[in-house]
N, C-alpha and C positions, 0 to 999 in steps of 0.2 A: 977432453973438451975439444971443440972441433976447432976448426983456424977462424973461421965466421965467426963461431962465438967470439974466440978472444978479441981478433979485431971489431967486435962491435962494443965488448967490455971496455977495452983500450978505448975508442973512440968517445964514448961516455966518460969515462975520469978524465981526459983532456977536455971535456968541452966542461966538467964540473971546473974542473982547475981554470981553465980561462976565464967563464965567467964567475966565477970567484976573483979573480982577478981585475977584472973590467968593472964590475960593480964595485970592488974598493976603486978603484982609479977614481970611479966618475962619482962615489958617495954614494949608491946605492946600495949599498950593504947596511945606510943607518936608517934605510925605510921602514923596516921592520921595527925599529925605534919610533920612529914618526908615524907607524900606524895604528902603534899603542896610544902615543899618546890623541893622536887623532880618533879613537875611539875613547878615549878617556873624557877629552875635552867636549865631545859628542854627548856622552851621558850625564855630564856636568850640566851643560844647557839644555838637555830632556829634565832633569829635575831639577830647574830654575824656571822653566815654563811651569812644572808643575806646581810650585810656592808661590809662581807669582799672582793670582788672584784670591789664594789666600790672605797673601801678604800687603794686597793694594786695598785689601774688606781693612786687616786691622789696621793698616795707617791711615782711610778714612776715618775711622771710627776715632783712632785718636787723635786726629785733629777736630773733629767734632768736641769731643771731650775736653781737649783744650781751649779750642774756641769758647764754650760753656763757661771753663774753670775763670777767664781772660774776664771773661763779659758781667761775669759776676763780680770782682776783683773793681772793675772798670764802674760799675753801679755800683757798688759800696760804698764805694770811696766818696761818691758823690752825695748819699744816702737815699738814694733809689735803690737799694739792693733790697735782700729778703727781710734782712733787720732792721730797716730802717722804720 
């Protein structure tokens, strides 16, 4: 192996080693942690856009329904309702 090479081999494992080093010093070594979860938390709120106008049909609808169930309950009582 020639002398270039090694010093250029050498020159690469010192600078892996440093920053290796620097990125623990400063926290960047738990990026790769925060970028999971930052693509995690990403696709969490891609399929919560996707539920949510499913999700906004059925709880009109069951307030609707409710509404209904209330109004009926609210006329009965008074004998305005169906059976009266």
């Amino acid at each position: 192996m020639s002398t270039r090479r090694r010093v250029d081999r050498l020159r690469d494992g010192v600078r892996r080693q440093v920053g290796a080093r620097v990125a623990g010093a400063a926290g960047l070594d738990e990026l790769v942690d925060l970028e999971s979860d930052v693509t995690s938390l990403a696709e969490a709120i891609r399929e919560n856009r996707e539920l949510e106008v499913p999700l906004t049909a059925m709880v009109d609808r069951l307030e609707r329904e409710v509404a209904e169930v209330l109004s009926r309950r609210t006329h009965g009582s008074t004998g305005e309702g169906m059976g009266a």
